[in-house]
C-alpha positions in Angstrom: 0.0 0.0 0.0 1.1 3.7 -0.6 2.6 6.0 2.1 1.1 8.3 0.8 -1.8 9.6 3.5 -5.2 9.6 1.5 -7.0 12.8 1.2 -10.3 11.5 1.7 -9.3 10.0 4.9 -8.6 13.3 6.0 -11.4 14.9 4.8 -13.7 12.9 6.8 -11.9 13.3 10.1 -12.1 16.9 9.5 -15.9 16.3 9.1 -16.0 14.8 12.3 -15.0 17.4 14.6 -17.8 17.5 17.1 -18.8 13.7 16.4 -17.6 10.4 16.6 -14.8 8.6 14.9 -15.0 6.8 11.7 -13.2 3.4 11.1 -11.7 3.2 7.7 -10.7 0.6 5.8 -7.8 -1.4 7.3 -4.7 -2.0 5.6 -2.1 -4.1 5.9 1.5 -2.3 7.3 4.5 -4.1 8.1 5.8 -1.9 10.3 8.4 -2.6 13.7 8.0 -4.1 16.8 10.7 -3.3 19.5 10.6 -4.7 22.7 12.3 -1.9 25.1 13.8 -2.1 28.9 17.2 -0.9 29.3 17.4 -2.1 33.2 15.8 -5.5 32.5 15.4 -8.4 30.6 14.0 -7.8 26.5 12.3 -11.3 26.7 9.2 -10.6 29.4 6.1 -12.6 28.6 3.0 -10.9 26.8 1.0 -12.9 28.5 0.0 -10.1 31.5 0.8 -6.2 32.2 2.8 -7.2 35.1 4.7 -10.1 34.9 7.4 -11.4 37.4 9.7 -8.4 37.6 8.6 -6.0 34.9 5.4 -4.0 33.7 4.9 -3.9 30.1 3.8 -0.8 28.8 3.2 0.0 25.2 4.8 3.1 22.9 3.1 4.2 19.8 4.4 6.8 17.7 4.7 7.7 13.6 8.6 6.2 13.2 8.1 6.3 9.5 6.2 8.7 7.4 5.5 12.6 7.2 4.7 12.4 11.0 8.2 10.6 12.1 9.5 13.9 11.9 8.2 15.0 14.6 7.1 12.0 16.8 10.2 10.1 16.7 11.9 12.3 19.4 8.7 12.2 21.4 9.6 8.3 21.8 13.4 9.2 22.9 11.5 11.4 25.9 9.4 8.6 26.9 12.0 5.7 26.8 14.7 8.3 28.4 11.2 8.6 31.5 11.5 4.7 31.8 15.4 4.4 31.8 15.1 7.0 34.3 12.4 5.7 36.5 13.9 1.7 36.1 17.5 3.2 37.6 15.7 4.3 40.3 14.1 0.9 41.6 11.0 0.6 38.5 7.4 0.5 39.7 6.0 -1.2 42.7 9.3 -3.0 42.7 9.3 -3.8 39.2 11.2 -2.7 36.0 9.2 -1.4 33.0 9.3 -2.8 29.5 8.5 -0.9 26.6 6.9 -2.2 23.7 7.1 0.3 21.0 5.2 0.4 17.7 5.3 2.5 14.5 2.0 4.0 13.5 4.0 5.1 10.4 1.9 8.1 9.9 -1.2 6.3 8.9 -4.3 6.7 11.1 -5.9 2.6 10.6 -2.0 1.3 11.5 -2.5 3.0 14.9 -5.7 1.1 15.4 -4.8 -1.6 14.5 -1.4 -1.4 16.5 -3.3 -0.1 19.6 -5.6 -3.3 19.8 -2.6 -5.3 19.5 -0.6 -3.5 22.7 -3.8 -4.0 24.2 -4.8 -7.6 23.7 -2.0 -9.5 22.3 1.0 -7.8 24.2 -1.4 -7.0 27.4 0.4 -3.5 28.2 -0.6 -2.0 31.4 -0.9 2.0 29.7 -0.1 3.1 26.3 2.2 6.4 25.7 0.9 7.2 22.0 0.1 9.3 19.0 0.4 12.9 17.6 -2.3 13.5 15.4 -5.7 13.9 16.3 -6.6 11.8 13.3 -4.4 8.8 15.0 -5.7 9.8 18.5 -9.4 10.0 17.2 -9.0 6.4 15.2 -7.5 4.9 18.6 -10.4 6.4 20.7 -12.9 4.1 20.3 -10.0 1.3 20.8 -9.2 2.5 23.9 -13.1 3.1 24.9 -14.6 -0.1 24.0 -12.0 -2.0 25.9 -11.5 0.4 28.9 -8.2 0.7 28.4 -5.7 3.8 28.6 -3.8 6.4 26.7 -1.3 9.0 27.8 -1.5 11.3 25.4 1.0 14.3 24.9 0.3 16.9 22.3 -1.7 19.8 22.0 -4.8 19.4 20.3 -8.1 21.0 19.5 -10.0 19.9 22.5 -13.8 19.3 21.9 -13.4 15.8 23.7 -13.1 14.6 27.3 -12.3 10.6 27.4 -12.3 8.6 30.3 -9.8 6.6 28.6 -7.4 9.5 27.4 -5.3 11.9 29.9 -4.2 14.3 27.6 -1.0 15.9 28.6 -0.6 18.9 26.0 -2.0 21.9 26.0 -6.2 22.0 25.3 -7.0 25.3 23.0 -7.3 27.6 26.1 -3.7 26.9 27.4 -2.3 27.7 23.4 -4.7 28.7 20.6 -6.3 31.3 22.5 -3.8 33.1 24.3 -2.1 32.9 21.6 -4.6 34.7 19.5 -4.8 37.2 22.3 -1.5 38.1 22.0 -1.7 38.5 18.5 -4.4 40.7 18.7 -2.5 42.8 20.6 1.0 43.0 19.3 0.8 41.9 15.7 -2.7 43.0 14.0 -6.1 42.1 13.4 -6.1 40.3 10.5 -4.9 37.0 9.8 -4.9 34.3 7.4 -5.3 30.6 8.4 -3.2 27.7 6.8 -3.3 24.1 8.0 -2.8 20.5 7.2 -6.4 19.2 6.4 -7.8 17.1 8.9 -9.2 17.1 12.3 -7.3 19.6 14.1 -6.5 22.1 12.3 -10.0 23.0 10.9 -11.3 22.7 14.7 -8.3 24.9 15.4 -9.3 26.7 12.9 -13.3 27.2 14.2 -11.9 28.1 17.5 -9.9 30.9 16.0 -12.3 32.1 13.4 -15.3 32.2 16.8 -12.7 34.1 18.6 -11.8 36.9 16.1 -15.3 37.4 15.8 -15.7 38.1 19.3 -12.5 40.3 19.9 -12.8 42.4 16.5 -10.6 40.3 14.6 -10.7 39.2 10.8 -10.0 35.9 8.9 -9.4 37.5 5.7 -8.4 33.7 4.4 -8.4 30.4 5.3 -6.9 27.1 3.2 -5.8 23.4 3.8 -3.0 21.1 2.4 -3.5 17.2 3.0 -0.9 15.9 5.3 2.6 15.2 3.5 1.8 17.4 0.5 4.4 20.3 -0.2 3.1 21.8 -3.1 2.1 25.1 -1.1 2.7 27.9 -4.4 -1.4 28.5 -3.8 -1.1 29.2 -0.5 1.6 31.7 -0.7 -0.8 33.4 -3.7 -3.8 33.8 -1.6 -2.0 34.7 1.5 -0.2 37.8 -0.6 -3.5 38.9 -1.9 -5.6 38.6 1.5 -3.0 40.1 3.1 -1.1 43.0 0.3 -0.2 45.1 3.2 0.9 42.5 5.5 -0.9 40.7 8.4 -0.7 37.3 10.8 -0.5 33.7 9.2 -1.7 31.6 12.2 -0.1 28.3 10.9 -1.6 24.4 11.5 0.2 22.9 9.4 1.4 19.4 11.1 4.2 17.7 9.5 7.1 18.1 7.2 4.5 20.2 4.5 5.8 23.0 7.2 9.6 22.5 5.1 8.2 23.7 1.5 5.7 25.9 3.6 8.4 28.4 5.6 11.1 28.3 2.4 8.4 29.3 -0.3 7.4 32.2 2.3 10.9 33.3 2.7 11.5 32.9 -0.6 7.9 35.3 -1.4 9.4 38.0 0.2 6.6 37.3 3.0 9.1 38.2 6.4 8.2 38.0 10.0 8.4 41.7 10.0 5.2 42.3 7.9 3.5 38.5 7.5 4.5 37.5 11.1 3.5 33.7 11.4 2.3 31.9 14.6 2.7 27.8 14.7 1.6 26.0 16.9 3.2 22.1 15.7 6.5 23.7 15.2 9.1 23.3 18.0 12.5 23.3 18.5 13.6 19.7 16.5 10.8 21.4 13.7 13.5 24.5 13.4 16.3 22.3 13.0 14.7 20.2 10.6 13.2 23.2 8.2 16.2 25.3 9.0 16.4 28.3 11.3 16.9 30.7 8.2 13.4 30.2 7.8 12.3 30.3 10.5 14.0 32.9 12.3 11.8 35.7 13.9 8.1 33.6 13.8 6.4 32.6 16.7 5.3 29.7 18.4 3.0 28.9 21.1 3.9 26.1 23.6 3.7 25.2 27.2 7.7 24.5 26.9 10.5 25.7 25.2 14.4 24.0 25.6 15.2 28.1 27.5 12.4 27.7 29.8 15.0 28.9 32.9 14.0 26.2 35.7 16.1 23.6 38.1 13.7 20.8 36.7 14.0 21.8 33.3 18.0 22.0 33.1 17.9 18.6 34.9 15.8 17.0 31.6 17.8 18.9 28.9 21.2 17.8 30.2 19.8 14.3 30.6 18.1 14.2 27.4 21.5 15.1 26.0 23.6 13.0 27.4 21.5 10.2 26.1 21.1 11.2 22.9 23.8 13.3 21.8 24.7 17.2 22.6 23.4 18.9 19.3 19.7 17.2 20.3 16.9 20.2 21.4 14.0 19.4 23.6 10.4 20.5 23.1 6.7 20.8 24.1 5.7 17.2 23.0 8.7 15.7 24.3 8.4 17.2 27.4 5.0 16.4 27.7 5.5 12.8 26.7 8.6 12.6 29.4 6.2 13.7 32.1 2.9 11.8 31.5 5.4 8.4 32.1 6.2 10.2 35.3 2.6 10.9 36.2 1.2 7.8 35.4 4.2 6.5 38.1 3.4 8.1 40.7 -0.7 7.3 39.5 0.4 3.4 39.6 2.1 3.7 43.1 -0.6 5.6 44.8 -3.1 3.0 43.8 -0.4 0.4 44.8 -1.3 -1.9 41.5 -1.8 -1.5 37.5 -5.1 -2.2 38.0 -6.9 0.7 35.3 -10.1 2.0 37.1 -7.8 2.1 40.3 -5.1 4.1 37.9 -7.0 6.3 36.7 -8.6 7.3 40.3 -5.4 7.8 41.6 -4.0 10.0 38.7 -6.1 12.7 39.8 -4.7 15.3 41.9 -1.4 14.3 40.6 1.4 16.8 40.4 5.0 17.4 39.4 7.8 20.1 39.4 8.1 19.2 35.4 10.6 21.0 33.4 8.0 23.2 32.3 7.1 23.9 35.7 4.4 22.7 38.3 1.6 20.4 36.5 -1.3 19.0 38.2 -3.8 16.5 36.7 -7.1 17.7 36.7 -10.4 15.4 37.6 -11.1 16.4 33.5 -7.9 14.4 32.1 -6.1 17.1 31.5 -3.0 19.4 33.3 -2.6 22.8 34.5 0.0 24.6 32.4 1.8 27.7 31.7 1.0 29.4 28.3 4.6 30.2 26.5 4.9 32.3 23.5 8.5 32.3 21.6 10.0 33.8 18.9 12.8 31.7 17.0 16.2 33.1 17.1 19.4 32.6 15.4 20.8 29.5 17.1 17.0 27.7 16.3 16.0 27.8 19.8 12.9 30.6 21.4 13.0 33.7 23.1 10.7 33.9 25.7 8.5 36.8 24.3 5.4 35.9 27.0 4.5 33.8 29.5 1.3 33.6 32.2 2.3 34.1 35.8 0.8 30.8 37.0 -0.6 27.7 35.0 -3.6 27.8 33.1 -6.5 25.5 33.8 -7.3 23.3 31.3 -10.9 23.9 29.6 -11.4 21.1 26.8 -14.9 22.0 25.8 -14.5 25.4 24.0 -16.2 28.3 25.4 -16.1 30.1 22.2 -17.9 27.7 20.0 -21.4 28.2 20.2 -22.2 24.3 20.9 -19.7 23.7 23.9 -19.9 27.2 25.3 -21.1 26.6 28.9 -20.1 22.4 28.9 -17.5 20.9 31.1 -15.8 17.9 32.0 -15.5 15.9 35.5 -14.5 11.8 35.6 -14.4 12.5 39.0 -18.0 12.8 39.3 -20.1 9.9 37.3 -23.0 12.6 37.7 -21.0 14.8 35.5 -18.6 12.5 33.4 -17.2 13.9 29.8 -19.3 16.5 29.2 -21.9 18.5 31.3 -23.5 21.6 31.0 -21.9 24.2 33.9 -24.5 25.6 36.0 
């Protein structure tokens, strides 16, 4: 079967924004299976979660495809969490094993890949995906067989899963504030560009129902599928919406970003006048695309590699010395390296794997993480700072803004009309995944 991600897949998990997933066709992918424990043995029996000595959790992450760009350092974060916590005496006594799997970028592999962590290799969690396509085709996986996913990227909320604690950033700890800023630093009107499937064009409504409200104007908006580079279009409309300059708020997932930032560079279309804001572009992005591109744009995260914290120096120096000195560290990384953390500390407060026990215990959870205090919320999600950088000539972010305490995490949007006043509390069965806020 192609690599190539098809478009009509896409199309139809943007279509189901506010609904529920659709399974697609299966297809067959012969992609790796690594079998991961760097403080005990590689040969630990499938047949349980915890087994003698060791407690088998599954990885899975894009390691081939447009997405491995981005996701394969995420992995490095979460095996560097398990080294880490296996040094220190494991879990309960026991070492973890990590069994990781490539999703290789396509959304029916992850399925497919999840159920097989889940029934076949009997993992006690899953640390897994990027895309909300891949998150939303593992969903009803993880649902159906009351599982659980550790999930650590920003995304465009609009969901609240028992069975998903969602350790990036929901639209009210990034998008917004980010769109706030904006508003008041860089102008009013702004053209939105994005990869075309689920989050993005949420993004996207979330943005276009906040301009609305603020005095803002989308003066243009236009998608690309996943993978594809041939961006020329883009650059064309964004030059006539915008003759006299303006703000590109960029969604845009994937290495589509490469042909994206060199075309508008190459345009004439300069952070002075056409400043962009990503919000899927970090620090191993940058070095990827190449900082001459780059340089100057803006990004909105929770973490950057200069956030100036103990913790954070810790991780960097760490995550170095594992895997080399020229290696950067960013929000999904960071994010993925504390979710292993907090589901630790989940696991040993319940004093057993068992899931509904887990799950219980995670809330109320909180650690000094490099990005600074988190706490897991009774909704699945974490408090977090809002950061907004600007890239600079050695690749890495100025710190141009940053909230003076976390944010709480809101998943149901208060801007959109159909989630405006709706919450989210597992804590309560009265209340569950969505509620309506008295």
């Amino acid at each position: 079967m192609s690599k190539r991600i098809n478009r009509r897949n896409f199309l139809i998990y943007g279509s189901v924004t506010f609904g529920s997933s659709i399974f697609l066709k299966a297809c067959a992918n012969n992609s790796p299976t690594t079998t991961e424990n760097p403080a005990a043995s590689t040969n630990a029996s499938p047949v349980a979660a915890t087994s003698g000595d060791t407690i088998k959790v599954g990885i899975l992450h894009s390691l081939s495809g447009t997405m491995s760009i981005s996701e394969k350092s995420v992995v490095d974060a979460e095996k560097l969490a398990i080294k880490e916590i296996n040094a220190a005496g494991g879990v309960l006594g026991k070492q973890i094993t990590a069994i990781v799997e490539d999703g290789a970028s396509n959304w029916d592999t992850f399925r497919e890949k999840a159920t097989k962590l889940i029934d076949q290799d009997k993992t006690a969690v899953i640390f897994g995906c990027w895309t909300s396509a891949s998150r939303k085709n593992v969903k009803p996986v993880f649902e159906s067989k009351n599982h659980m996913l550790w999930y650590p990227v920003q995304y465009e909320g609009q969901e609240c899963s028992k069975n998903i604690f969602y350790t990036g950033a929901a639209p009210n700890q990034q998008i917004e504030p980010s769109v706030d800023w904006l508003l008041k630093n860089k102008g009013k009107q702004f053209f939105l560009v994005g990869s075309d499937y689920v989050f993005p064009r949420t993004a996207n409504t979330i943005v276009k129902s906040q301009l609305e409200a603020l005095g803002g104007t989308t003066v243009g908006e236009d998608y690309l599928p996943l993978g594809n580079t041939e961006v020329t279009s883009i650059i064309t409309k964004i030059k006539q919406n915008l003759p006299n300059g303006g703000v590109i708020y960029n969604t845009l997932n994937g290495d589509s970003n490469v042909a994206f930032f060199k075309q508008l560079k190459g345009a004439g279309l300069t952070p002075e006048k056409y400043p962009s804001m990503s919000v899927s572009i970090a620090e191993e992005e940058v070095k990827a695309i190449g900082v001459e591109y780059l340089k100057g744009h803006y990004a909105a995260w929770n973490y950057f590699q200069t956030v100036d914290t103990p913790a954070n120096k810790k991780f960097v120096a760490a995550f170095k010395k594992e895997y080399g000195a020229n290696r950067v560290t960013n929000d999904p990384m960071e994010a993925a390296y504390i979710a292993v953390y907090l589901w630790k500390q989940a696991v040993e407060k319940a004093g057993t794997t068992d899931l509904a026990k887990v799950r219980a215990a995670a809330y109320g959870q909180t650690i000094d993480a490099p990005e600074g205090k988190v706490t897991m919320n009774a909704n699945n999600h974490i408090s977090k700072i809002v950061r907004i950088g600007q890239v600079r000539d050695d690749g890495l972010f100025d710190i141009v803004y940053a909230t003076p305490a976390p944010v709480e995490p809101v998943p149901w949007n208060q801007y959109v009309k159909e989630t405006k006043g709706f919450a989210c509390d597992w804590s309560d069965p009265a209340k569950g995944g969505k509620y309506k806020k008295v």
